[in-house]
C-alpha positions in Angstrom: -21.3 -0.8 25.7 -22.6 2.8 26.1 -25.4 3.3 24.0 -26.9 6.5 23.6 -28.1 5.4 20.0 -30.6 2.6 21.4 -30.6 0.2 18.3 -27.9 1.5 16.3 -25.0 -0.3 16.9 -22.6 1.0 14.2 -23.6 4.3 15.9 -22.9 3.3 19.3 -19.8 1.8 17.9 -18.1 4.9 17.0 -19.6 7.1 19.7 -17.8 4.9 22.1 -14.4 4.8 20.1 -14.7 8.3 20.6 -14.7 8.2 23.7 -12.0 5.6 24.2 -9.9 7.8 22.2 -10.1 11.1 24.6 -13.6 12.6 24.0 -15.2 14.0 26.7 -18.5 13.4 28.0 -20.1 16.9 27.9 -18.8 17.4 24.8 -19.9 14.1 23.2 -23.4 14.4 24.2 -23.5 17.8 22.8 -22.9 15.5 19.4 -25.1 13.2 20.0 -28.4 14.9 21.9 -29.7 16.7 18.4 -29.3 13.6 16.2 -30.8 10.6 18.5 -34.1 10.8 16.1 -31.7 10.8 13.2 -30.0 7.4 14.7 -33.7 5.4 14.4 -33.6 5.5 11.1 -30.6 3.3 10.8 -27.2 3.2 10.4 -26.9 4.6 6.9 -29.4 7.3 7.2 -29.0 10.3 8.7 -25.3 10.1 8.7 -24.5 13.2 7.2 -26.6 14.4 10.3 -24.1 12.8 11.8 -21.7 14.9 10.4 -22.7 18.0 10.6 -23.7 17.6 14.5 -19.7 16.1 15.9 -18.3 19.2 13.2 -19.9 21.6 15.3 -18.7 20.8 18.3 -15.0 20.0 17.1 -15.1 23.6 16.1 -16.2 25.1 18.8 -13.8 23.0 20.9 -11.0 23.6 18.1 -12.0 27.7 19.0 -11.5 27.4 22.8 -7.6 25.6 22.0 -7.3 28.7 20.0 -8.4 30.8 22.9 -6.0 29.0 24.9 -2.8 29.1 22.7 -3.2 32.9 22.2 -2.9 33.4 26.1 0.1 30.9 26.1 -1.6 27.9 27.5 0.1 25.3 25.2 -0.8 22.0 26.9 -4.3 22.8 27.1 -4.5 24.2 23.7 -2.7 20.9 22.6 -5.9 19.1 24.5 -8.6 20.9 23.0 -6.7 20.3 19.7 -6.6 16.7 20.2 -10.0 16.3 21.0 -11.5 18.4 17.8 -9.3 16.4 15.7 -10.7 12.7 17.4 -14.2 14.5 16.5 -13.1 15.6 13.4 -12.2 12.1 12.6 -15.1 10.2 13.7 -17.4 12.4 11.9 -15.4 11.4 8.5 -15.2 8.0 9.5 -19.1 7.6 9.8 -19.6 8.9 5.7 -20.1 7.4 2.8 -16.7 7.2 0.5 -18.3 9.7 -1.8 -19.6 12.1 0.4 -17.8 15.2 -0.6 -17.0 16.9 2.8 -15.0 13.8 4.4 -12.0 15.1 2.6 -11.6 18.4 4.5 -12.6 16.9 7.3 -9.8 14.8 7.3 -7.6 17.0 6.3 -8.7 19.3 9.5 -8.2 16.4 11.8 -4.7 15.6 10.9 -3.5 19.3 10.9 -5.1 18.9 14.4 -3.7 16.1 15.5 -0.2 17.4 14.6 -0.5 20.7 16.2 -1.9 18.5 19.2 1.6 16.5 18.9 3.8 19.7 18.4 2.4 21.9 21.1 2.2 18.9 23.5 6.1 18.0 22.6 4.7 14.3 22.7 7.1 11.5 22.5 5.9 10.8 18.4 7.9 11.0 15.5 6.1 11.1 12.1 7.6 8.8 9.7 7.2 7.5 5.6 7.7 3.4 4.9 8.3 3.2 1.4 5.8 1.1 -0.5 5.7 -0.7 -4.0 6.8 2.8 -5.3 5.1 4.7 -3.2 5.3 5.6 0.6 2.5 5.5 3.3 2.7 7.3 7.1 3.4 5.7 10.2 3.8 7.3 13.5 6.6 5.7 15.6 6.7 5.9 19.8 10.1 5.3 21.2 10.4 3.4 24.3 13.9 3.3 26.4 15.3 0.1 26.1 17.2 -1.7 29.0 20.8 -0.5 30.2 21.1 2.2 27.4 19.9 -0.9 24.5 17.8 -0.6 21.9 14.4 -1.1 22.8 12.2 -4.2 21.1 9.2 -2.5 19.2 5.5 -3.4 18.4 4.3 -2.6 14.6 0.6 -2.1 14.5 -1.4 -2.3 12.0 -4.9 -0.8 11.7 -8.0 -2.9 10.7 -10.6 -2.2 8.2 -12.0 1.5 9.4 -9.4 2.4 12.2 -6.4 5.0 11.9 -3.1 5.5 13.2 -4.5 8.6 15.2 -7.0 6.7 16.8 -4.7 4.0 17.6 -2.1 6.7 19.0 -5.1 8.6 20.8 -6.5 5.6 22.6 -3.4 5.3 24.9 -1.7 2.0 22.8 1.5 3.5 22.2 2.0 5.0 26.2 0.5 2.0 27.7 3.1 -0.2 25.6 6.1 2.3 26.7 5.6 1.9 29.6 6.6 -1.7 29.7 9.5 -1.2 27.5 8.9 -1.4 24.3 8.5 1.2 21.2 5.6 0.9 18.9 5.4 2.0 15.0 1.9 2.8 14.1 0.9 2.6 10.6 -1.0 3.7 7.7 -0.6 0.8 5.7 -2.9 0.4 2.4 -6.1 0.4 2.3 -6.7 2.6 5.5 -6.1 6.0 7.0 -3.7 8.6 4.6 -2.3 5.7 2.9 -6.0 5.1 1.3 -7.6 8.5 1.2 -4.7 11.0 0.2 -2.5 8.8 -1.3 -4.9 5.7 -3.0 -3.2 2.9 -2.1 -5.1 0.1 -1.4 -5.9 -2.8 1.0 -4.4 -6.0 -0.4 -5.0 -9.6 0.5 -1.4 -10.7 1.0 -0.4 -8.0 3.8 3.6 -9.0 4.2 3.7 -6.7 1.0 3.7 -3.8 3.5 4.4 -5.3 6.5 7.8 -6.8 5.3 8.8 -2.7 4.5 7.6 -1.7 7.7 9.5 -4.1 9.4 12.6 -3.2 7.2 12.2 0.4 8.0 12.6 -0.3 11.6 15.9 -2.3 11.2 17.6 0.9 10.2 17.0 2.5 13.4 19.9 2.2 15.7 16.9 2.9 18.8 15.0 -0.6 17.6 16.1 -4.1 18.7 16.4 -6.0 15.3 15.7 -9.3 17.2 12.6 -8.3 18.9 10.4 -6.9 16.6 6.7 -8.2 16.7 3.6 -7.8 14.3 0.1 -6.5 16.1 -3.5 -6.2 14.7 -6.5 -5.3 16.0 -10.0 -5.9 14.1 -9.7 -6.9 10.5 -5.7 -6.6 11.7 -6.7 -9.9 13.0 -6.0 -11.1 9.8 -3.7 -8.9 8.8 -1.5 -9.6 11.7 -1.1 -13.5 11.3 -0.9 -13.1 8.4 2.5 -10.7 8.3 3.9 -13.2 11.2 3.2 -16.1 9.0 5.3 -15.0 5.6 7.4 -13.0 7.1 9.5 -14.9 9.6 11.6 -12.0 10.6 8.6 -10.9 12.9 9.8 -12.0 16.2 6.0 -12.6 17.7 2.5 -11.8 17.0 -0.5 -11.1 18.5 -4.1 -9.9 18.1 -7.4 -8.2 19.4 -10.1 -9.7 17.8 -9.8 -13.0 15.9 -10.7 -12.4 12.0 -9.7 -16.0 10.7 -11.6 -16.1 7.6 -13.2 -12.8 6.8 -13.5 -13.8 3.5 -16.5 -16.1 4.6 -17.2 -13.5 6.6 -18.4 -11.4 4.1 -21.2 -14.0 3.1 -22.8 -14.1 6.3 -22.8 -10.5 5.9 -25.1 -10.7 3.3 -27.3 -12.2 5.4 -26.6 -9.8 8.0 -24.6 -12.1 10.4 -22.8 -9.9 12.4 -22.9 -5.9 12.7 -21.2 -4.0 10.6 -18.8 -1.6 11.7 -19.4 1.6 9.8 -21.9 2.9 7.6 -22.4 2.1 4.1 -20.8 -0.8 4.5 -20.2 -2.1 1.0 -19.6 0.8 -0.6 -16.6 1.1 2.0 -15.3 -2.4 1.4 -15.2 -1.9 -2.2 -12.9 1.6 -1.6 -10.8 0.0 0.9 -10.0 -2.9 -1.2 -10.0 -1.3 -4.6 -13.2 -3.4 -6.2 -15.2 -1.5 -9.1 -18.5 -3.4 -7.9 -19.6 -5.9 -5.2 -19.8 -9.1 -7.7 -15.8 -8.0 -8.2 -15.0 -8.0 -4.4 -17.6 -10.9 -3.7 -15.2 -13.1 -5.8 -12.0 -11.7 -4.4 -12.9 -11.8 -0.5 -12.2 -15.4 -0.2 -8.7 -14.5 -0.2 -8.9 -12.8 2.8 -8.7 -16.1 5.1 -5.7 -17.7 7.1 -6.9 -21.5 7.1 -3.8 -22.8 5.5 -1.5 -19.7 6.6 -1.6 -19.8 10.5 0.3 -22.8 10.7 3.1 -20.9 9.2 3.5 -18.9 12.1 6.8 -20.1 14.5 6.7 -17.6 16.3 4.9 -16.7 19.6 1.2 -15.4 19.1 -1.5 -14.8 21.2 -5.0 -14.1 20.1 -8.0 -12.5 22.2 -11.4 -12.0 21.5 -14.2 -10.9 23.3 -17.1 -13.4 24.7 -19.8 -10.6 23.4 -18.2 -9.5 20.0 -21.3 -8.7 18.0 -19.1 -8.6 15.0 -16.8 -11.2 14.3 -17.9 -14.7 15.7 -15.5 -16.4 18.7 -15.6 -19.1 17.1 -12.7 -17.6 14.7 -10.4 -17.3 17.3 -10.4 -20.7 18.1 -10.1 -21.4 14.6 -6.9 -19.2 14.5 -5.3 -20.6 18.0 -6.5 -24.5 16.7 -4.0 -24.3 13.5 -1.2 -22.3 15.0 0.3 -25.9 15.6 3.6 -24.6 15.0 4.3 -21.7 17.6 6.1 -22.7 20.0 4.5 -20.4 22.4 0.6 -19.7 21.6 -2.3 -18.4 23.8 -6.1 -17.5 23.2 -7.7 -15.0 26.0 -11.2 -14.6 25.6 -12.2 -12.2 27.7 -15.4 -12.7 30.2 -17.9 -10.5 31.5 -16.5 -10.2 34.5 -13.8 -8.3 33.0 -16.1 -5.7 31.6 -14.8 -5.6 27.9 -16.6 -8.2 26.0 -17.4 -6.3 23.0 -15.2 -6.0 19.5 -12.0 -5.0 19.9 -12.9 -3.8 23.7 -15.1 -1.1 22.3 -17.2 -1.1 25.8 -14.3 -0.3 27.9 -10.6 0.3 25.9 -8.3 -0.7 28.4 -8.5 -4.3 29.2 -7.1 -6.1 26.3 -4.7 -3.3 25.4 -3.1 -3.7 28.9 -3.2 -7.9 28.8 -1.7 -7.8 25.0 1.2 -5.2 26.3 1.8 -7.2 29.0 2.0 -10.8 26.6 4.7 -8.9 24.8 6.6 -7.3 27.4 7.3 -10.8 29.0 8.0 -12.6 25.7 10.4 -10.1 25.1 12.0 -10.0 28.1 11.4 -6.2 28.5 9.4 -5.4 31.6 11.0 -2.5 33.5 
């Protein structure tokens, strides 16, 4: 993994989602140059450093895409805009859930991120799955199915810190199109809109969002109702399985980045096994899921675990995981491919050095999983061009 932070991995973390996600190299050191003293202090100080540094240069880059719209340039005002909002973004991401300027910073980022879409007339329709009540956003990617049918489609989930713009930014949904199938990226609780302008929630027992997402889906006449599958990355590790495994209407499910128990996880947290993957880390687990304290959410994380609900699964899953993940331990995916006993079609990839994406979730390189997952599901579903 790039690391221009040298000993700060939740920095070099989301420097190199960034990246992944579109930034550019000139414009990502300019964020990162002034604040490499900042970054030895550790991963909670200096964040609002942080901050303050990637918000400069989104604006100046948001100022150029103005430039550039005036004078009729759409397309590369839609690429400037994308690229201040992916800034935008990862400067929130990196603050405490307190820290009063995240809000607008968010709310900059989207605006971006849609004008990005609009300008750009990208192939991705904004859409609401209703929840409990409630709603939360999901951005869906439409793939052309064979002979004039309705194409299968991948529902994606985000993990504990990620968002549908990310996701959507990083290539997923183009690289999945490509082989034929449509993909619904969501919001669900817990992350994204869904958790910071609408306070919904993370909850243990995902099907209660992933059952509506799936249902949303069936009433398009564009989505095969036969082959729709469930994908996580990250903490969706365990949100994915877990969707597959009470929900049987999910056709097939697979993963990047085992998360089998992360409710044990969180003890060997405490003893700092394992990076964490964004700053102030308890204080963000506690918002995510909802918990007034950390004795609360110490007592409620051992929900969060899938021994007993993989072998629900009977459908086709596949799980990968990196052989340098520095945040969850391999030794969970095993643990998730061992007691899939009932899938009648189940793989685990771990991928090696020699592929050049060991880290979580592929954070040193982006495209490797992504591609091998796309592929998985393409040829389960019978949809490869």
């Amino acid at each position: 993994m790039w690391e221009p932070f040298p000993g700060n991995y939740v920095w070099n973390l989301s420097t190199n989602l960034n990246v992944m996600a579109g930034g550019t190299l000139g414009e990502v050191d300019a964020a990162c140059r002034p604040i490499r003293e900042a970054a030895s202090r550790g991963e909670d100080a200096g964040t609002a450093q942080f901050f303050e540094s990637w918000l400069a240069v989104a604006a100046q880059v948001e100022k150029n895409g103005e430039a550039d719209e005036k004078d009729g340039r759409f397309l590369s005002a839609a690429e400037k805009y994308g690229r201040a909002a992916c800034y935008l973004l990862t400067a929130e991401r990196m603050q405490a859930r307190d820290y009063p300027p995240r809000m607008e910073a968010y709310r900059r980022g989207l605006a971006l991120f849609k004008k990005r879409v609009d300008l750009a007339r990208e192939n991705c329709e904004f859409v609401e799955i209703p929840y409990e009540g409630s709603s939360y956003p999901a951005l869906f990617i439409k793939a052309e199915g064979k002979d004039g049918k309705p194409a299968p489609c991948l529902v994606s989930c985000n993990g504990l810190d990620s968002m549908k713009e990310n996701l959507y930014s990083q290539g997923v949904p183009e690289v999945n199109r490509k082989r034929g199938f449509s993909t619904l990226l969501l919001d669900q609780p817990g992350t994204g809109v869904a958790l910071r302008q609408r306070g919904l929630v993370g909850v243990y027992d995902t099907e209660r969002w992933a059952t509506p997402a799936l249902e949303y889906l069936l009433t398009r006449d564009d989505v095969d109702p036969k082959k729709i599958g469930m994908y996580g990355l990250s903490l969706g590790g365990y949100f994915a399985p877990r969707a597959a495994a009470m929900e049987p209407r999910y056709a097939l499910c697979a993963v990047m980045g085992a998360n089998h128990n992360w409710g044990e996880m969180q003890e060997r947290r405490l003893k700092r096994d394992g990076e964490n993957p964004v700053p102030h880390y308890w204080g963000h687990v506690m918002w995510v899921f909802g918990k007034p304290d950390k004795e609360s959410f110490m007592a409620w994380a051992p929900n969060m675990s899938l021994n007993g609900v993989v072998e629900k699964i009977k459908t086709p899953f596949l799980v990968t995981h990196g052989v340098g993940d520095r945040q969850i331990p391999e030794e969970y995916a095993h643990q998730s491919y061992d007691q899939a006993v009932n899938s009648p079609k189940r793989e685990l990839k771990i991928f090696q050095h020699s592929d050049f994406e060991v880290e979580h979730c592929g954070a040193d390189n982006g495209k490797i999983a992504r591609a091998y997952i796309a592929d998985w599901v393409a040829e389960t579903f019978n949809c490869v061009p």
